[in-house]
C-alpha positions as semicolon CSV with decimal commas, in nm:
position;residue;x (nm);y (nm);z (nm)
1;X;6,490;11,526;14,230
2;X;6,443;11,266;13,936
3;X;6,163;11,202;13,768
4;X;6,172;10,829;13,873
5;X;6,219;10,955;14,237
6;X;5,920;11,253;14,177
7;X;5,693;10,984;14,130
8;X;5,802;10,726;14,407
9;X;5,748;11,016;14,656
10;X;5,354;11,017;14,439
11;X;5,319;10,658;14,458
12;X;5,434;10,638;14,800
13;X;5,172;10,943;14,888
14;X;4,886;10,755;14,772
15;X;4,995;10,459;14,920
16;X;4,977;10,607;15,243
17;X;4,622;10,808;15,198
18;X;4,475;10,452;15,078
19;X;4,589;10,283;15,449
20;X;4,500;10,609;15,641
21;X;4,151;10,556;15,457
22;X;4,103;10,229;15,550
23;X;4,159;10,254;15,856
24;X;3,889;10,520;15,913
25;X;3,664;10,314;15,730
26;X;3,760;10,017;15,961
27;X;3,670;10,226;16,260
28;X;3,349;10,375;16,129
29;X;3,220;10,017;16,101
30;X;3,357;9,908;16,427
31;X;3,191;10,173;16,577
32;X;2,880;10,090;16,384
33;X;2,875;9,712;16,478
34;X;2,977;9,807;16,868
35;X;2,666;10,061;16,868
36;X;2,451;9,770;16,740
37;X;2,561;9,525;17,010
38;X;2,526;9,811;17,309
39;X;2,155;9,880;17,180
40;X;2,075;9,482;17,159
41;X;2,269;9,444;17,521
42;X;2,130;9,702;17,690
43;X;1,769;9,634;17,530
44;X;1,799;9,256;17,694
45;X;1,902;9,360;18,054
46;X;1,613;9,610;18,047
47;X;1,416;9,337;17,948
48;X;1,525;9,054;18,173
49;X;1,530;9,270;18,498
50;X;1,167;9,358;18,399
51;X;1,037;9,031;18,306
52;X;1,235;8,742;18,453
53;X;1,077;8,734;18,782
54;X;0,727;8,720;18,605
55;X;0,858;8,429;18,382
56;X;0,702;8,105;18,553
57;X;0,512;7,767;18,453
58;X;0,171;7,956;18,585
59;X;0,284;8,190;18,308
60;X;0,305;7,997;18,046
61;X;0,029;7,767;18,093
62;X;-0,254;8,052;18,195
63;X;-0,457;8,210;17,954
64;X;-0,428;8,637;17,942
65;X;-0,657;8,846;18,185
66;X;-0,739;9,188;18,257
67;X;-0,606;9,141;18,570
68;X;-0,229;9,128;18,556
69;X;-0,107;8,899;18,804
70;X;-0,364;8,648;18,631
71;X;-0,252;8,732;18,259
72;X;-0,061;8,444;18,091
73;X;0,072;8,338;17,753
74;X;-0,071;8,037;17,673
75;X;-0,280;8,092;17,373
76;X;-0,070;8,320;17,220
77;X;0,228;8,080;17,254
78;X;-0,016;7,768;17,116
79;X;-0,093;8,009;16,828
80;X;0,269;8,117;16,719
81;X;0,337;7,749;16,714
82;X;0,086;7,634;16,531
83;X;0,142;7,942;16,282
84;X;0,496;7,891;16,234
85;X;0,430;7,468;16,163
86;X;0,210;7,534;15,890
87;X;0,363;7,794;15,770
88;X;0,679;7,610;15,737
89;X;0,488;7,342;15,561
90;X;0,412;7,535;15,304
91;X;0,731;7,818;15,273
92;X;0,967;7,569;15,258
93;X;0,897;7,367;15,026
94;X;0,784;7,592;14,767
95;X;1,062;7,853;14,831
96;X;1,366;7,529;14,760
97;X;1,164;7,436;14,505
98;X;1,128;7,713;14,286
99;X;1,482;7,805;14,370
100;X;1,591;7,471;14,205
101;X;1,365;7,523;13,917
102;X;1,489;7,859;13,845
103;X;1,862;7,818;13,925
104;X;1,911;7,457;13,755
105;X;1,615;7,392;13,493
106;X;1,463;7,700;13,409
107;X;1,599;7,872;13,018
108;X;1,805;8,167;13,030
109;X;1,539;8,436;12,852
110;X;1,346;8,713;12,902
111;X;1,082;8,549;13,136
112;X;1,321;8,417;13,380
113;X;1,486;8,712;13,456
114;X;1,120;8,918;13,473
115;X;1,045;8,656;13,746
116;X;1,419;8,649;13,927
117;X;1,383;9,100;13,947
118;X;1,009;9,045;14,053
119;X;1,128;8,788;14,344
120;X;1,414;9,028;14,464
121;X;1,199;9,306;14,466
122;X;0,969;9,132;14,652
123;X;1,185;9,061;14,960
124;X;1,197;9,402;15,005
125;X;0,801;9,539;15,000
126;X;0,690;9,608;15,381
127;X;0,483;9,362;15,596
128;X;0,164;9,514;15,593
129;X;0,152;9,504;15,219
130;X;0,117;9,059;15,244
131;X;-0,134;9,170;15,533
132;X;-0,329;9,354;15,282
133;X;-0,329;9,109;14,996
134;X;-0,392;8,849;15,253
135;X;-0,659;8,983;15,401
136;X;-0,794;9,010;15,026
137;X;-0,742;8,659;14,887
138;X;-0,728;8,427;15,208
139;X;-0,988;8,633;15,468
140;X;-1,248;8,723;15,170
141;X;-1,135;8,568;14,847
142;X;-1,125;8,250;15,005
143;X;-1,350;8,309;15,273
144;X;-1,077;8,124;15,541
145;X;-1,112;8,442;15,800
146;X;-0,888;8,537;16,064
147;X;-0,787;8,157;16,083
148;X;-0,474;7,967;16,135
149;X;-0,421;7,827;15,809
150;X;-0,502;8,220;15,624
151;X;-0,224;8,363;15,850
152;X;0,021;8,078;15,770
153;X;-0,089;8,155;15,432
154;X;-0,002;8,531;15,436
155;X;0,315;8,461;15,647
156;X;0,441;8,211;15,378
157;X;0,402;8,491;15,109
158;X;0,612;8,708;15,336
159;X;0,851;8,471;15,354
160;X;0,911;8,314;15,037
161;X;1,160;8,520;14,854
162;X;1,366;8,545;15,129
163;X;1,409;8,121;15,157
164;X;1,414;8,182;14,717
165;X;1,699;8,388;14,721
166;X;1,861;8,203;14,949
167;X;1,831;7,878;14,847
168;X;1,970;7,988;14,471
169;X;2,285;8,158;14,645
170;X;2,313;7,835;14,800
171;X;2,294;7,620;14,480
172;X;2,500;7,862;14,264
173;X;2,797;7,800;14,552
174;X;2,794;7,424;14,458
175;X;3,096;7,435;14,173
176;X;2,957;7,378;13,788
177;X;3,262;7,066;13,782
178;X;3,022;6,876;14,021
179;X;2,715;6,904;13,774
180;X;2,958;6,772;13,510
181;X;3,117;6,537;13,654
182;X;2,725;6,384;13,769
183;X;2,609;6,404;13,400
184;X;2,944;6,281;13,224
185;X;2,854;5,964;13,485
186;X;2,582;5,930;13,346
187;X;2,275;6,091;13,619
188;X;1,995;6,226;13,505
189;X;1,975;6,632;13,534
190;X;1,722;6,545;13,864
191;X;1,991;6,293;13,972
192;X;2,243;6,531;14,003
193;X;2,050;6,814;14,157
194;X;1,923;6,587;14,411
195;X;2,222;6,368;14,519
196;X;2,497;6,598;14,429
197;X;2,377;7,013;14,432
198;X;2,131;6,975;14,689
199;X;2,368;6,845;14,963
200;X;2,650;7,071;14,978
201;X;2,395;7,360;14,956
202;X;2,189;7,282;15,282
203;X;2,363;7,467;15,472
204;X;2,325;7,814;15,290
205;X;1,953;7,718;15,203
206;X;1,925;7,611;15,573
207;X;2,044;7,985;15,648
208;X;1,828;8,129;15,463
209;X;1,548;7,941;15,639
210;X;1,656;8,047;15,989
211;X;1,599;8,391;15,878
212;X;1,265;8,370;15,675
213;X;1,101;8,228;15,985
214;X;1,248;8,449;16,266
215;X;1,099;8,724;16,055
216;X;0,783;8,550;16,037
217;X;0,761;8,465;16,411
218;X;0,833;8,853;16,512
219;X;0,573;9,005;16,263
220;X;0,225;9,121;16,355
221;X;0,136;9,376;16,155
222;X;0,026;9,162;15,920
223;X;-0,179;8,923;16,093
224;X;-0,377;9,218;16,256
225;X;-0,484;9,306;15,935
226;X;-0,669;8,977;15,828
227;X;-0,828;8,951;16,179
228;X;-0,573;8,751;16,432
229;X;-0,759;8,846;16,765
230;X;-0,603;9,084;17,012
231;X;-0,754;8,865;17,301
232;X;-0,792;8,480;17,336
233;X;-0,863;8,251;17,649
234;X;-0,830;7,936;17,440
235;X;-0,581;7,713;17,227
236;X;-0,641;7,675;16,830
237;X;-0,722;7,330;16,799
238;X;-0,665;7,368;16,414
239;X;-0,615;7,505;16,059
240;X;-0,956;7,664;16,063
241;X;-0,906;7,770;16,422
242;X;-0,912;8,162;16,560
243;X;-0,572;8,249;16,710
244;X;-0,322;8,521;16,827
245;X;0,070;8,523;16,830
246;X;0,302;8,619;17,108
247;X;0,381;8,973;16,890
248;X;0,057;9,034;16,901
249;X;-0,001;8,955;17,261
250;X;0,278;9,151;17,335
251;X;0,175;9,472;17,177
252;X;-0,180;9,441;17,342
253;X;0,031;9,439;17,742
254;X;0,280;9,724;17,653
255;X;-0,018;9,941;17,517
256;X;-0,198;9,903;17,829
257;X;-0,118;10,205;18,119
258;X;-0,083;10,015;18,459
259;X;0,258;9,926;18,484
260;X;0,239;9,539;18,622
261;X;0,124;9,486;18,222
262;X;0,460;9,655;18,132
263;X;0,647;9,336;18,358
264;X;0,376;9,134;18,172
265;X;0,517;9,223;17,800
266;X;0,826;9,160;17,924
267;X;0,797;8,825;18,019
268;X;0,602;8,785;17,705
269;X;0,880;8,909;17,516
270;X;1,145;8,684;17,734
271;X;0,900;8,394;17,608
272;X;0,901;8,502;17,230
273;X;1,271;8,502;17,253
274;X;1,311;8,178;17,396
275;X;1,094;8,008;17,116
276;X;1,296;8,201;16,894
277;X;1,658;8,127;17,004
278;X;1,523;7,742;17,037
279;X;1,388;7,745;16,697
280;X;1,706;7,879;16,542
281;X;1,932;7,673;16,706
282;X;1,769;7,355;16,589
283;X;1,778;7,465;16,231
284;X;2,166;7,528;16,317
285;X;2,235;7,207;16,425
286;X;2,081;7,081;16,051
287;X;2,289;7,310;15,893
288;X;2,660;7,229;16,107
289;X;2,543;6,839;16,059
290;X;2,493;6,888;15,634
291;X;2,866;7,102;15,659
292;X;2,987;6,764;15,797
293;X;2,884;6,604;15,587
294;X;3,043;6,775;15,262
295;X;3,255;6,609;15,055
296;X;3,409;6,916;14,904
């Protein structure tokens, strides 16, 4: 055999480990993602046969009860609501915000990338850690207790790198030749952020949104911490108002022993999913109307 042909046959060897290789790896994560889906699929039949029959209008509009057949979700539900409005007041804003300031106006030193490491890092700490430094600035600091507005607070700090991050990936996919051609035109910097970057990147930032506040509506850890009450029999009529969310709610059923409180979490969790799915699905809309909408 030739030297040429010595190391075809190697080439041709390698070759053929890379595909066998990759196809492992292909069904290692197909096998990964199918696990994922049979957990999530069998965890929502469990809990529709459990709760569905509970589900009803008497449900939703009764307060809860230690009697089971009387409990309902109302304040909890009134609570998540008005927790997730303010705290989408505030997130949003200030997340898109300082992801424009950072990705299109902010220098390129030292201090910027301290701040752009802190934020990433940041996204990652544990729940209960905002809970703690909520419960130390908003509850006492503060002095706003175990209110509304200090648990929007303390979810908008969870929340905020998450809508940062992803608002920058969003801006850095808008091509550099846009911001050119904007400022050879003759735009302002602001101009061309806001009528020409901003845009095309809704959709991403809009994505990034979606996620920030379906963690925030399925945490509770958190708002235990700075006082959210573990019973309520009445709505939050405001900022400054007590309250509980339907996580919360939920946890207080399931840890209870007689089993009709085990259909009651159920339907409380059918509920939670429901605002959820609704609340996503609206902010997907945005986004596939703004991907219309691109001229790029």
């Amino acid at each position: 055999m030739s030297a040429a042909e010595g190391t075809l046959s190697r080439n041709s060897g390698r070759v053929a480990l890379r595909r066998n290789m990759g196809r492992v790896f292909y069904g290692v994560c197909l096998a990964a993602t199918l696990s994922g889906i049979l957990a999530l699929a069998v965890l929502l039949i469990t809990v529709a046969s459990d709760g569905l029959g509970r589900v009803s209008w008497d449900f939703i509009d009764s307060f809860p009860s230690r009697f089971p057949e009387r409990a309902g979700i109302k304040g909890a539900l009134w609570g998540s609501i008005w927790m997730m409005a303010f705290t989408a007041v505030i997130a949003i804003p200030l997340g898109v915000g300082a992801a424009i300031y950072l990705e299109e106006f902010a220098r390129r030193n030292w201090v910027t990338r301290v701040i752009e490491t802190n934020i990433n890092n940041l996204a990652g700490v544990p729940s209960i850690i905002y809970g703690l430094l909520g419960l130390t600035v908003f509850v006492r600091l503060m002095s706003l207790g175990g209110s509304v507005i200090a648990g929007s607070l303390t979810m908008s700090l969870l929340v905020l790198p998450i809508i940062i991050v992803a608002s920058r990936e969003g801006l850095r996919s808008v091509p550099p030749s846009i911001r050119e051609a904007s400022l050879g035109l003759g735009a302002s910097q602001w101009q061309t952020v806001w009528s020409q970057v901003l845009p095309p990147a809704l959709p991403t930032i809009l994505t990034g949104i979606i996620l920030a506040l379906s963690r925030a509506i399925g945490e509770s850890a958190p708002l235990i911490v700075i006082g959210a009450t573990l019973f309520l029999a009445f709505t939050p009529d405001g900022p400054n108002s007590q309250f509980t969310v339907l996580p919360i709610q939920i946890f207080n059923w399931a840890s209870r022993p007689q089993p009709e409180f085990q259909t009651t979490a159920a339907a409380g969790i059918i509920v939670l999913l429901t605002v959820l799915l609704t609340m996503n699905a609206l902010a997907i809309g945005l986004r596939l109307y703004f991907e219309g909408k691109r001229k790029w």
